[in-house]
Wavefront OBJ file of the C-alpha trace (Angstrom):
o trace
v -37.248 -19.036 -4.421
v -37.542 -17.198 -0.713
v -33.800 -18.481 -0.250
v -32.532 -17.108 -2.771
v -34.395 -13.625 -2.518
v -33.172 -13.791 0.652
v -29.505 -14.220 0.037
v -30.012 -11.193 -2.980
v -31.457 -9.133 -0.288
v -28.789 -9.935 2.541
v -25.853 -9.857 0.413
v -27.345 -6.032 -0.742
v -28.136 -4.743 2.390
v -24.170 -5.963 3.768
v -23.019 -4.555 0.499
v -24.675 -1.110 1.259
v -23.281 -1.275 4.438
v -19.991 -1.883 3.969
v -20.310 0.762 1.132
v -21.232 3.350 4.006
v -18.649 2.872 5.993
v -16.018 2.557 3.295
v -17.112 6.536 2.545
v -16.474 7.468 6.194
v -13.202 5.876 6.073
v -12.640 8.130 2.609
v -13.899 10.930 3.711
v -11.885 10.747 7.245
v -8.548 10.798 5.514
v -8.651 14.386 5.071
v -8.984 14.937 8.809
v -6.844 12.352 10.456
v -4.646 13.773 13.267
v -2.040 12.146 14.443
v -0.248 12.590 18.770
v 3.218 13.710 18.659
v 5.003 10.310 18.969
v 8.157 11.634 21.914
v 10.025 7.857 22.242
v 10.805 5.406 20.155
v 8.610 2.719 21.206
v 5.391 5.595 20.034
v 7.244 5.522 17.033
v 7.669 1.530 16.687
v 4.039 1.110 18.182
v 3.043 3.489 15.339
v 4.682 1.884 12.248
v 3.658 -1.616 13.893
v -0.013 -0.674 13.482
v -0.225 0.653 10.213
v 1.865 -2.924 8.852
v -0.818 -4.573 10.627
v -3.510 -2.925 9.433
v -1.411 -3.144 5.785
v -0.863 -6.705 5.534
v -4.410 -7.560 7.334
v -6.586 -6.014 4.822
v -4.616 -8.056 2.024
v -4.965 -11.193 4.094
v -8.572 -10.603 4.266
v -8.658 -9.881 0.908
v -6.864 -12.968 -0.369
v -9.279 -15.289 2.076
v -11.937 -13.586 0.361
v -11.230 -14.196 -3.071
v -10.435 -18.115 -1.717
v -13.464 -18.134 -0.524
v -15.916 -16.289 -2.453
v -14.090 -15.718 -6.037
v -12.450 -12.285 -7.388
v -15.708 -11.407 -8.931
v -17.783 -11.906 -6.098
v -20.076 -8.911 -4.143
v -17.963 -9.994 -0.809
v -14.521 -9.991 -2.788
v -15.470 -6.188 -4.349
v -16.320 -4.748 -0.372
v -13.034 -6.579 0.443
v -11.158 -4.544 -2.137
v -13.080 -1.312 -1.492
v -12.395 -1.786 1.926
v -8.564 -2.505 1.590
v -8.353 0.700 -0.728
v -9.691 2.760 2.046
v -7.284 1.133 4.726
v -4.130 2.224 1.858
v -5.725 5.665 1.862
v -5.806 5.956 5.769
v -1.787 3.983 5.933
v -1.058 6.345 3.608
v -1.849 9.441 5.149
v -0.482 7.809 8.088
v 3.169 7.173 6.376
v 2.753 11.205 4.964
v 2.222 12.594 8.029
v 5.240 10.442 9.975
v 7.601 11.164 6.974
v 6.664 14.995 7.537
v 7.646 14.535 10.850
v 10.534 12.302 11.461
v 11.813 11.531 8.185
v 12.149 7.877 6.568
v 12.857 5.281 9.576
v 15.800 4.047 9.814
v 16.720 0.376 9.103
v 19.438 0.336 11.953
v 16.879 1.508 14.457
v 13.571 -0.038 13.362
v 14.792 -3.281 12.188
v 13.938 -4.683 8.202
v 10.123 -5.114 9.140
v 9.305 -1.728 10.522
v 11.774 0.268 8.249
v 10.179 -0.650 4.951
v 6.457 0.135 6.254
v 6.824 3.333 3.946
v 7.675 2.058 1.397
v 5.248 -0.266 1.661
v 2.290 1.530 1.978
v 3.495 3.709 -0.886
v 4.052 1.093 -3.187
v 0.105 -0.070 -2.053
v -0.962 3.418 -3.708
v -3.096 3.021 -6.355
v -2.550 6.373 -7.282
v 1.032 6.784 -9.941
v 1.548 10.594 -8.597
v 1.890 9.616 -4.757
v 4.497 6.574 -5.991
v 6.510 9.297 -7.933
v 5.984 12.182 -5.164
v 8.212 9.772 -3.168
v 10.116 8.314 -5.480
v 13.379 10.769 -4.404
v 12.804 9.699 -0.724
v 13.042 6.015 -1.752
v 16.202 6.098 -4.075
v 18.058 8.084 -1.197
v 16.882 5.222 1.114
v 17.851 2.550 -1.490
v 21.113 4.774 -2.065
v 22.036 4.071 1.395
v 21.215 0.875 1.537
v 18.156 1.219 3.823
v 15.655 -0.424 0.969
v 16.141 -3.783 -0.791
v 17.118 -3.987 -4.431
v 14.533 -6.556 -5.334
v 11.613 -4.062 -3.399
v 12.946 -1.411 -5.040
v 12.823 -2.948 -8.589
v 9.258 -4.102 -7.879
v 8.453 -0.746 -6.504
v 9.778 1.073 -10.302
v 8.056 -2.012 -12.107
v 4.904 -1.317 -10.881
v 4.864 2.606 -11.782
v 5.694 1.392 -14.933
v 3.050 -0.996 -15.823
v 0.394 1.477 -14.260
v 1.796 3.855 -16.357
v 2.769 2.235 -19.645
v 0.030 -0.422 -19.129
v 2.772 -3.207 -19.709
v 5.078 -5.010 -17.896
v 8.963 -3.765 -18.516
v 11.032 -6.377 -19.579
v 14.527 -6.588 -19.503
v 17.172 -8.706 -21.990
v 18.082 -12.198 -19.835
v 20.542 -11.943 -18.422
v 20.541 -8.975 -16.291
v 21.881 -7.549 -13.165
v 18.828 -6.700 -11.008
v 20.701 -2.970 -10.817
v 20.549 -2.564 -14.628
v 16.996 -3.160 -14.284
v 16.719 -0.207 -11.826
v 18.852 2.193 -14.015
v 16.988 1.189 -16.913
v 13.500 1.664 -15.348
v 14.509 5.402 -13.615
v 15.327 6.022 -17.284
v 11.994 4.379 -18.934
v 10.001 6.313 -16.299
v 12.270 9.776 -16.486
v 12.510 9.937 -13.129
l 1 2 3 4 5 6 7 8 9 10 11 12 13 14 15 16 17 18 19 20 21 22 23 24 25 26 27 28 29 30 31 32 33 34 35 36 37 38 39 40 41 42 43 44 45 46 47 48 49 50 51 52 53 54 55 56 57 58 59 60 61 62 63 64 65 66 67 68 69 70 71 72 73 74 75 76 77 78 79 80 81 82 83 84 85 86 87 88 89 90 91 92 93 94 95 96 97 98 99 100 101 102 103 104 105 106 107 108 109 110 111 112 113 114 115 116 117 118 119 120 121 122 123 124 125 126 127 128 129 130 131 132 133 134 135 136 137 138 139 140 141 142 143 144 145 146 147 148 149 150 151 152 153 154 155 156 157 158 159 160 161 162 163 164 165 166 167 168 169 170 171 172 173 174 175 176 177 178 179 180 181 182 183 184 185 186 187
């Protein structure tokens, strides 16, 4: 019975913990400030470090869930945490975009040039995914995002917004799929 009073007691005390310092990590966002980035390495080093910090949280999020289930306390701080991480990338990728425009594929290779789009797609939030949408189809436009992101990218305003997945007839041309969601979504 001590065990297990224990373990309630432990796993509340982390919990409030971790919900502490999730709300200094939300409440930072509106202050973040950013050094000029003058070369291109600043500017790869940048990018570099919010796809780490990107695809880390979701690693540690997946292990989680392996670990501990989806509806565990340790998979819910995982999440919260993750959510404030897309918050902070997010202002991150706002404040670069401001600056020096969407990076170039040419220059910053496939791995670095799609960290935008990335971290916008990671929005939980429908109005920062359509704020951007006109960047991204100028990107896609000329050629600088993939046709099966960008599909993905419009699917997933969709179903946040429609609360469905959009289907399409079989078969299909994946750009039919992207003309017919810009319609569906009026965008």
């Amino acid at each position: 019975m001590n065990l297990i009073l224990f373990i309630v007691i432990l796993v509340c005390f982390s919990w409030s913990c971790k919900q502490s310092e999730t709300s200094r990590f939300e409440s930072s966002v509106d202050t973040l400030q950013f050094d000029e980035l003058e070369t291109q390495d600043q500017k790869i080093r940048f990018l570099q470090s919010i796809n780490d910090s990107d695809q880390n949280s979701r690693k540690e999020v997946s292990e989680i869930a392996t670990k501990f289930g989806v509806d565990s306390p340790e998979h819910l701080i995982a999440v919260k945490e993750m959510n404030a991480r897309d918050e902070i990338n997010l202002a991150k990728v706002e404040w670069y975009l401001d600056k020096y425009d969407y990076p170039d594929r040419e220059q910053f290779g496939d791995s670095l040039s799609i960290v935008p789009a990335l971290v916008i797609h990671h929005s939980n939030r429908t109005g920062i995914r359509r704020k951007y949408y006109p960047k991204l189809k100028e990107v896609y436009d000329d050629g600088g995002l993939d046709p099966n992101f960008f599909s993905f990218y419009l699917g997933r305003i969709y179903e946040m917004e429609k609360g469905v997945y959009f289907r399409m007839p079989s078969p299909y041309q994946l750009e039919d799929q992207i003309d017919s969601l810009i319609v569906a979504l009026e965008l």
